[in-house]
Rosetta silent file (secondary structure, phi, psi, omega in degrees, C-alpha in Angstrom):
SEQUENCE: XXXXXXXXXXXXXXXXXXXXXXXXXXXXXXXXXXXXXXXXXXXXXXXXXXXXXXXXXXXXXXXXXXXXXXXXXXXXXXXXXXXXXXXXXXXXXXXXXXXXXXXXXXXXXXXXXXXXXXXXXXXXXXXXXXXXXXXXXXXXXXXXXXXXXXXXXXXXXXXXXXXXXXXXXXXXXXXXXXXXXXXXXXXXXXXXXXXXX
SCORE:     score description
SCORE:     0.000 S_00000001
   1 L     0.000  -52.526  167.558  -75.003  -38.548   36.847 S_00000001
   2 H   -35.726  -47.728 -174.759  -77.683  -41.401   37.368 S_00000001
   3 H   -71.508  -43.457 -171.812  -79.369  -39.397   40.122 S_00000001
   4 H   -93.056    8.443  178.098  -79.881  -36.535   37.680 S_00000001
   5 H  -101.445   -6.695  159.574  -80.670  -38.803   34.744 S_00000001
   6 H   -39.518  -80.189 -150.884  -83.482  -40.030   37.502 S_00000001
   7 L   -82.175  -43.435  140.367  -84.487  -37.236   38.539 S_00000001
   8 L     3.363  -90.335  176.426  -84.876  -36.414   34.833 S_00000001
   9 L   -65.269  -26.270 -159.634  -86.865  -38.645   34.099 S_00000001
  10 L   -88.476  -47.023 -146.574  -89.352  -38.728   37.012 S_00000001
  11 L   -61.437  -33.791 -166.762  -89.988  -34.760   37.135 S_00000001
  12 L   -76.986  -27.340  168.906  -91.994  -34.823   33.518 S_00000001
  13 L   -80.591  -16.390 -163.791  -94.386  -37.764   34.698 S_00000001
  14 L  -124.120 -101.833 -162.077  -95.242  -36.160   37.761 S_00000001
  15 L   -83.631  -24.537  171.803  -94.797  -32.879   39.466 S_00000001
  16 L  -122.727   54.254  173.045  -93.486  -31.031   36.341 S_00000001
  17 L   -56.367  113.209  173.772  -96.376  -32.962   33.857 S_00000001
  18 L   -37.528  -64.988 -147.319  -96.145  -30.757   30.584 S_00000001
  19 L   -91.565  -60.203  168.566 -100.150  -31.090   30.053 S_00000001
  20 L  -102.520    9.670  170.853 -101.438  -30.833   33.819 S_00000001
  21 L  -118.040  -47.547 -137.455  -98.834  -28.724   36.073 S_00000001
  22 L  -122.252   12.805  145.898  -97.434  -26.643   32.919 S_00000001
  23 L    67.423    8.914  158.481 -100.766  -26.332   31.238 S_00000001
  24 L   -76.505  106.363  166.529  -99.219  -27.170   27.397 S_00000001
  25 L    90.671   57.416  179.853 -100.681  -29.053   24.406 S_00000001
  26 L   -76.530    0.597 -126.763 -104.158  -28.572   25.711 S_00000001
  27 H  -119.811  -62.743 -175.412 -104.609  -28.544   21.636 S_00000001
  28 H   -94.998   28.987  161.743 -104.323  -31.702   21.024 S_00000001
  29 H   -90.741  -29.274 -177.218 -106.312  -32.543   23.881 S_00000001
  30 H   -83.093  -56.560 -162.117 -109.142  -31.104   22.379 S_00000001
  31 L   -52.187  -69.613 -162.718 -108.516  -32.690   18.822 S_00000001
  32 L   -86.558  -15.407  176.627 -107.878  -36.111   19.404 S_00000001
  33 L   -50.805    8.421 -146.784 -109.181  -37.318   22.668 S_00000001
  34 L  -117.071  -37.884 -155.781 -112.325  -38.541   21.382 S_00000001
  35 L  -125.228  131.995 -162.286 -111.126  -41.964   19.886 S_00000001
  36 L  -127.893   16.431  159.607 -108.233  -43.667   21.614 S_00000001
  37 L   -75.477  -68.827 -163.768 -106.768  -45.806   18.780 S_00000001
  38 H   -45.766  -45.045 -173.571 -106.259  -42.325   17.120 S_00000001
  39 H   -58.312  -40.218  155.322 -105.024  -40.805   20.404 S_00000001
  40 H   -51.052  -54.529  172.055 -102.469  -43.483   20.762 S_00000001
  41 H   -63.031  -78.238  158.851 -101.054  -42.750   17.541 S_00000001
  42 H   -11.693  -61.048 -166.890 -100.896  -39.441   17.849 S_00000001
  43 H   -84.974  -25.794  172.742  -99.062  -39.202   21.130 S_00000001
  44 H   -40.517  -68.205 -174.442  -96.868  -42.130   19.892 S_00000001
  45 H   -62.763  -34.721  163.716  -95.860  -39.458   17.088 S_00000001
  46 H   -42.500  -57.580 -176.974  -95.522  -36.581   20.141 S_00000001
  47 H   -44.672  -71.291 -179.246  -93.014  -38.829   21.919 S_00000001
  48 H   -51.969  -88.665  168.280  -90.835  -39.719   18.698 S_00000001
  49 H     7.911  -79.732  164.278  -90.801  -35.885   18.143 S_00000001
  50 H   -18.641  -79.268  -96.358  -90.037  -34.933   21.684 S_00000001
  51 H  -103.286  -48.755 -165.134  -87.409  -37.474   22.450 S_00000001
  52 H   -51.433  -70.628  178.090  -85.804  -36.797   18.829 S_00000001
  53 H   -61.531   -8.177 -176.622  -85.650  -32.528   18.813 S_00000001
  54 H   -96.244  -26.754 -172.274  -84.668  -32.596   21.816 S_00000001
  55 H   -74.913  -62.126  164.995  -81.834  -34.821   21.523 S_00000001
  56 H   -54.287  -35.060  175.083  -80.738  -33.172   18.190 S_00000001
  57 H   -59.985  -48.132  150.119  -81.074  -29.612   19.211 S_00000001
  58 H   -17.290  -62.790  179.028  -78.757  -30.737   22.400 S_00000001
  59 H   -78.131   -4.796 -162.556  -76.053  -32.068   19.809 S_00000001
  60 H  -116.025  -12.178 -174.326  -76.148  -28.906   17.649 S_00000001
  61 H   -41.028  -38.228 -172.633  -76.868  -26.312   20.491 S_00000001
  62 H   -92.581   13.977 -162.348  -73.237  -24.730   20.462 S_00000001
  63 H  -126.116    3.207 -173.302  -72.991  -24.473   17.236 S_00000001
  64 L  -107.353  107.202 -162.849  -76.511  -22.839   16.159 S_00000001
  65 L   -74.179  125.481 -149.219  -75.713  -18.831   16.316 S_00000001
  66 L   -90.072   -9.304  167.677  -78.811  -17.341   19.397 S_00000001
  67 L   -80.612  -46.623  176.024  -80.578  -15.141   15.951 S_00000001
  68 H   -99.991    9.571 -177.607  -81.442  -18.181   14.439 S_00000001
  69 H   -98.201   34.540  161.557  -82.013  -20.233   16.917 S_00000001
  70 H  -101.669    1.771  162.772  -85.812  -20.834   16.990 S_00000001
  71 L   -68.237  -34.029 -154.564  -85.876  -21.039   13.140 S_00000001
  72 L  -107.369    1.503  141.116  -83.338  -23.928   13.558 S_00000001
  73 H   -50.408  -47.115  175.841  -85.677  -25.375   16.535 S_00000001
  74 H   -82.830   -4.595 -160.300  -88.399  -25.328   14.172 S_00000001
  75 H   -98.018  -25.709 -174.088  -87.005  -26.753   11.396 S_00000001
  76 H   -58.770  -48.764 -161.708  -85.432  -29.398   13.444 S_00000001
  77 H   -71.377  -21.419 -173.500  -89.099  -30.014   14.946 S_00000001
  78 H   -84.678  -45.744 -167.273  -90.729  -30.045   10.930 S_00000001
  79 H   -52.872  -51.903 -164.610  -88.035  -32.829    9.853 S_00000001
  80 H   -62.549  -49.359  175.646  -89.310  -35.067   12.713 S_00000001
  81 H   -50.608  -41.079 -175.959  -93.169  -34.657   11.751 S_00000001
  82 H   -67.827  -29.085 -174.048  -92.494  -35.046    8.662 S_00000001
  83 H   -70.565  -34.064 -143.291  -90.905  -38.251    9.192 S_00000001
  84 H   -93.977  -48.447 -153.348  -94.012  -39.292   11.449 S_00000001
  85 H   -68.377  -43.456  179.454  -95.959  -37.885    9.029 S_00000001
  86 H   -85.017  -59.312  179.175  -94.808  -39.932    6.035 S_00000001
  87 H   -73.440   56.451   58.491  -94.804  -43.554    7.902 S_00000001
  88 H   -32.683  -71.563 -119.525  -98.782  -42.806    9.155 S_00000001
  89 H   -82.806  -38.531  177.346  -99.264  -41.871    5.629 S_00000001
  90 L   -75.427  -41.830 -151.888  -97.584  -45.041    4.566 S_00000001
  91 L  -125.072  -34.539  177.619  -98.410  -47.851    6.849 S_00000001
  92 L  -128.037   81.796 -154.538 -101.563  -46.436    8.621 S_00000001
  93 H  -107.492  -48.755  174.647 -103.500  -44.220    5.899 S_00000001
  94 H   -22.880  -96.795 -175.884 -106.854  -45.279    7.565 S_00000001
  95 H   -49.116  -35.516  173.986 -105.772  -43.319   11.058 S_00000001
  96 H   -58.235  -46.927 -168.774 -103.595  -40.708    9.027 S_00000001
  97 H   -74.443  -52.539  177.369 -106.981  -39.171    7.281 S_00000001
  98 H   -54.703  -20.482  170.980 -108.798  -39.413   10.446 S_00000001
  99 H   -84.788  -31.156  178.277 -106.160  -37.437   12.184 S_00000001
 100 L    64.441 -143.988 -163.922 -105.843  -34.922    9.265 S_00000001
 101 H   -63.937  -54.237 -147.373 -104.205  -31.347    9.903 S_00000001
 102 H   -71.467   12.358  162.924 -103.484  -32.683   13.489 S_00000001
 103 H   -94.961  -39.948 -177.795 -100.134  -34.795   12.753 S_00000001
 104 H   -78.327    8.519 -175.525  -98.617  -31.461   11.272 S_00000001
 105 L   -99.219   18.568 -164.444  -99.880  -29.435   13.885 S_00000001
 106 L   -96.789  -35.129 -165.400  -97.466  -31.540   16.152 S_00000001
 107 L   -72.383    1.535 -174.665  -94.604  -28.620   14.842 S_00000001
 108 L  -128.180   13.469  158.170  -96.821  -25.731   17.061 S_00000001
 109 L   -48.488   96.118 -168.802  -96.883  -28.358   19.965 S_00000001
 110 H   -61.644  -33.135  167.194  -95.370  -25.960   22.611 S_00000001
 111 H     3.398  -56.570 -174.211  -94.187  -29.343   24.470 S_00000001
 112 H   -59.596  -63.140  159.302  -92.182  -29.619   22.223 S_00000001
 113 H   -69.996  -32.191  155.720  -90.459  -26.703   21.557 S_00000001
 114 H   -52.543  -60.184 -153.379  -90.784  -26.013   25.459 S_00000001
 115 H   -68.833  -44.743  168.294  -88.638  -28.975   26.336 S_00000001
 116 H   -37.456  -42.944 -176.555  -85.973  -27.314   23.601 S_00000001
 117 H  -101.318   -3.634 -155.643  -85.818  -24.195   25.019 S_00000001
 118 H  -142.992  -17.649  154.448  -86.196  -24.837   28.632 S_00000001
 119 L  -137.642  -21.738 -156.224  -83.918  -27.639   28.530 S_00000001
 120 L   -91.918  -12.049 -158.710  -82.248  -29.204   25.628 S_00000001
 121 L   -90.295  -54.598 -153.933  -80.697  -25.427   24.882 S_00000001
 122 L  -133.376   37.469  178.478  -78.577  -25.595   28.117 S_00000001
 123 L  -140.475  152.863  158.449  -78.297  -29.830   28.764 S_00000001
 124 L   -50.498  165.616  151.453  -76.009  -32.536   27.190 S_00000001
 125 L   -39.364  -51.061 -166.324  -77.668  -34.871   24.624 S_00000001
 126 H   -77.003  -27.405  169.138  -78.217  -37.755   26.565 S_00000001
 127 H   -96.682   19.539  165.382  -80.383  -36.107   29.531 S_00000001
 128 H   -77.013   -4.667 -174.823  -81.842  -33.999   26.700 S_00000001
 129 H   -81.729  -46.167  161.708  -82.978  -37.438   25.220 S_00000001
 130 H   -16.585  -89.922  173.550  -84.006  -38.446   28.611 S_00000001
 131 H   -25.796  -73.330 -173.610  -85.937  -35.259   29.317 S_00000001
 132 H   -35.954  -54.953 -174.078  -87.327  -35.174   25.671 S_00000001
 133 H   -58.670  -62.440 -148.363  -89.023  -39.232   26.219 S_00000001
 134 H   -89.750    4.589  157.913  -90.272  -38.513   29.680 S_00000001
 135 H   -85.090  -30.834 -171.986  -92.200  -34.962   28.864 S_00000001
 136 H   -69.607  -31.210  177.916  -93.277  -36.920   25.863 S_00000001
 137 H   -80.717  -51.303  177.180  -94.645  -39.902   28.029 S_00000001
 138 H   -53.488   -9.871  172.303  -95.968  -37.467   30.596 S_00000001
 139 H   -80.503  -38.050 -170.445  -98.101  -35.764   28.007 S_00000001
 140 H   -74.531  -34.457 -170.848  -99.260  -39.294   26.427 S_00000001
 141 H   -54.771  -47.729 -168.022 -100.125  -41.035   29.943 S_00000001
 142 H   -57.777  -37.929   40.524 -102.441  -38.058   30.589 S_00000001
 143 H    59.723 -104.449 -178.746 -103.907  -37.940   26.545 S_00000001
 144 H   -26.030  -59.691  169.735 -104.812  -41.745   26.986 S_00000001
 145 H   -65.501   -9.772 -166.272 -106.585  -41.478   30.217 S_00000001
 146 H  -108.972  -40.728  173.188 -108.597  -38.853   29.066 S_00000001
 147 H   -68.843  -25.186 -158.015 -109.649  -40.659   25.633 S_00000001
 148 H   -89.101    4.141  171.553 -110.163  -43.956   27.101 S_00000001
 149 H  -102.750  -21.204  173.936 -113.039  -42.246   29.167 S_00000001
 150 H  -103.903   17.700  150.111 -114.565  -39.910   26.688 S_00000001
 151 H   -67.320  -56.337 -177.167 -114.461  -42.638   24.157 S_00000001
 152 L   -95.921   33.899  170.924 -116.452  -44.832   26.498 S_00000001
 153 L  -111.215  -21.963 -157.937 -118.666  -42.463   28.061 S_00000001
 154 L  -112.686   23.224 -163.324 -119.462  -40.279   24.645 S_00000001
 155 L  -142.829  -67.630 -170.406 -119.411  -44.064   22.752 S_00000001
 156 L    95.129   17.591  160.124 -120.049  -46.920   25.051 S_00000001
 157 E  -144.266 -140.650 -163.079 -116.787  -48.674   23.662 S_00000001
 158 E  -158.871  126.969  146.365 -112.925  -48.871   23.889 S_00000001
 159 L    58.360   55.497  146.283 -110.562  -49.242   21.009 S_00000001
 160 L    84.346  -13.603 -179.757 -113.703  -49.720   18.656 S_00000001
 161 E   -83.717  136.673  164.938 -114.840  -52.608   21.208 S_00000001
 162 E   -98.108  150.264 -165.039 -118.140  -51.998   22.660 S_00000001
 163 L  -119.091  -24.074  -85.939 -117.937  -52.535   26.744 S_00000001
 164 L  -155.178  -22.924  172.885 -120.493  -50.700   27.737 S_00000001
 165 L    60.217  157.674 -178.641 -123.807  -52.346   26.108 S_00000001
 166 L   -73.511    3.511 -177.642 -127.334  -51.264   25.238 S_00000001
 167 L   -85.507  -11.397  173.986 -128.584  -50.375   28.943 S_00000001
 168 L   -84.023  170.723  168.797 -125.830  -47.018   28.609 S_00000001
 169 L  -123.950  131.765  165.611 -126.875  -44.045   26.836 S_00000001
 170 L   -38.142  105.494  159.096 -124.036  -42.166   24.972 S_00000001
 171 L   -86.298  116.147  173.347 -123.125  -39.040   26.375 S_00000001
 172 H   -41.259  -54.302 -178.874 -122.813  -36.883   22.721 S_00000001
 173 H   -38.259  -39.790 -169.314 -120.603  -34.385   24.804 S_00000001
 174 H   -61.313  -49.338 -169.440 -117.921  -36.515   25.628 S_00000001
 175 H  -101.770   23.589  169.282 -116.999  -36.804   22.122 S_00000001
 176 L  -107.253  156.607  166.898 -117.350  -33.361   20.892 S_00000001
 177 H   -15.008  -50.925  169.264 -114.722  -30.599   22.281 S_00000001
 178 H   -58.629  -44.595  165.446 -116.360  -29.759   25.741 S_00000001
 179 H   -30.323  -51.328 -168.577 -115.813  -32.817   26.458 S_00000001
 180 H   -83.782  -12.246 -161.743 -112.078  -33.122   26.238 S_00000001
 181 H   -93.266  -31.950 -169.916 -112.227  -29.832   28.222 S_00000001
 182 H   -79.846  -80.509  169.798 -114.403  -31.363   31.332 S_00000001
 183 H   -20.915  -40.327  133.946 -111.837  -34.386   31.244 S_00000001
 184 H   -11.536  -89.279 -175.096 -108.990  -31.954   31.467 S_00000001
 185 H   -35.804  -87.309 -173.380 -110.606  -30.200   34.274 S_00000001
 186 H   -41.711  -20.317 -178.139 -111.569  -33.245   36.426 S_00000001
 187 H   -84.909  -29.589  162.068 -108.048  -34.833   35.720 S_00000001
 188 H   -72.727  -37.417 -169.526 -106.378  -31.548   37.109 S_00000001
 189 H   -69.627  -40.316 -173.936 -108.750  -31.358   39.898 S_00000001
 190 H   -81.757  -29.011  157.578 -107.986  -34.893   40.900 S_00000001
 191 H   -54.773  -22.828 -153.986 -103.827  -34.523   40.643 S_00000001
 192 H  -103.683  -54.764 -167.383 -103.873  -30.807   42.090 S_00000001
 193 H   -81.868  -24.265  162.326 -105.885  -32.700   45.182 S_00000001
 194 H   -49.057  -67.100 -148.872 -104.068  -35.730   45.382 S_00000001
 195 H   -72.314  -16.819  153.876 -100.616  -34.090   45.695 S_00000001
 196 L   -74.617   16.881  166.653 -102.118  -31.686   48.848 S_00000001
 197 L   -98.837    0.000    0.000 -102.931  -34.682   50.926 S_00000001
């Protein structure tokens, strides 16, 4: 049981990465990537989400009738947002308005809804919680690394800090959309060549 709560665990940071081997929640790669306070939060809410639907859908799986069950996938996935949704709203209203649409847009996260269907549908609870955490961290390591470079390439700072001084010049790209897409790219190019050596 250990070895497969392991093995779990490992597959979602690495070789089965939601965002660069399975190509999912390129969406909010694009949104949020620009700023990496925001980006933090944001995947922070992705995680809790994850970890959470997957782990409920798990305990209710034999008991949710196969017609409804992506309606009861989604609704389960809407409670948790909402909840994320409310405490941003509460405790961080600064970073909730700058984030906008893109904390409810967390419910069309296929990640999300992937890990449900592709695991949590046919696993106990506990490695669906498992599972649920570690696609949710493998989406955020990747979502972090990608902000903290086009914040300080399309900025010149970090977390609102400037690093980076007046001899750089901002590249404007970095923090508009193309940006998050050439970060993408180069971050798959360098994991795709890493793992054939």
């Amino acid at each position: 049981m250990a070895g497969k709560a392991l093995k779990t665990f490992t597959a979602p940071l690495g070789k089965d990465n939601p965002v660069f081997v399975q190509i999912l929640g390129i969406c909010s790669t694009l949104a949020v990537t620009n700023n990496l306070k925001n980006t933090v939060v944001m995947v922070l809410g992705v995680m809790f989400t994850t970890t959470l639907s997957s782990f409920t859908f798990s305990l209710l799986r034999k008991v949710i009738p196969g017609r409804i069950r992506m309606i009861a996938e989604t609704l389960i996935i809407a409670t948790f947002v909402i909840i994320v949704d409310i405490v941003l709203r509460a405790f961080m209203p600064e970073i909730w308005q700058q984030l906008g649409p893109y904390v409810g847009l967390i419910i069309t996260n296929c990640i999300v809804m992937g890990r449900m269907e592709a695991f949590a549908a046919s696993n106990p609870p506990g490695l669906s919680l498992i599972d649920g955490l570690a696609s949710g961290m493998g989406y955020a390591y990747v979502l972090v690394i990608i902000a903290f470079f086009r914040e300080l390439l399309g900025s010149g700072s970090v977390w609102g800090f400037p690093l980076l001084g007046d001899w750089w010049t901002n590249w404007a790209i970095m923090i508009m959309p193309p940006g998050a897409f050439f970060m993408l790219a180069i971050f798959i190019w360098v994991v795709k060549g890493r793992s054939k050596e």
